[in-house]
N, C-alpha and C positions, 0 to 999 in steps of 0.2 A: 472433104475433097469433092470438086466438081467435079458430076461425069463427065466425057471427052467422048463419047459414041452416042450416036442417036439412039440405041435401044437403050442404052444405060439411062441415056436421060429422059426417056420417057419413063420408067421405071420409077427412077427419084421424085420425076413428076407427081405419081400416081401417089407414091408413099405422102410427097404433101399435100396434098390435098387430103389424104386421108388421118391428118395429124389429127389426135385425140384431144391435143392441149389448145388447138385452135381458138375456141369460146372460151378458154378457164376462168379467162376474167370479166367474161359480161355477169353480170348481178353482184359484184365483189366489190362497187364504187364506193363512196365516202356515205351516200346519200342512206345506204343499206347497211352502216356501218355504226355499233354501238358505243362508239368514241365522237360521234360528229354531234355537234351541237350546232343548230343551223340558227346563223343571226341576218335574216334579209336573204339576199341573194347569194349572201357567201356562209362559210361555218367557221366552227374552230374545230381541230382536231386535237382532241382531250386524252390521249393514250399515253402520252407520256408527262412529266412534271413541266409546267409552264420557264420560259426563260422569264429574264429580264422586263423582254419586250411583250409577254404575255405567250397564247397557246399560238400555235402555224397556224394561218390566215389558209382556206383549203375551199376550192367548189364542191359542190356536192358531185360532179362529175369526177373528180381525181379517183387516184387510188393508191394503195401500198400495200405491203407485205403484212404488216400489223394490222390487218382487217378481219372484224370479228363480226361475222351476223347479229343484228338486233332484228329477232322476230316479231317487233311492234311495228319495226318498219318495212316491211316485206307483205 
């Protein structure tokens, strides 16, 4: 719920800006990620069993939940 008072919302301000979870996903891309196989300028992302159409077509800039550090590429 939004604050409605100006001290209240300075308050809430302060608390975002001080969010912890702010940055959780800088370093967590596809590019640092032990599923990517990079072909060119794009990859595949190899964490789950290929369809039909082969593995998801992915930049190395993306991201998802299934992301697992590879320490070769870091």
């Amino acid at each position: 719920m939004a604050p409605t008072r100006p001290e209240e919302y300075q308050a809430y301000k302060e608390l975002e800006n001080r969010d912890p979870w702010k940055h959780r996903t800088q370093g967590t891309s596809c590019a640092t990620c032990m599923w990517f196989v990079e072909k060119g300028k794009l990859g595949r992302c190899r964490r789950h069993a290929p369809t039909m159409s082969g593995y998801p077509v992915v930049y190395s800039t993306d991201w998802c939940g299934d992301h697992k550090l590879d320490e070769t590429k870091v």
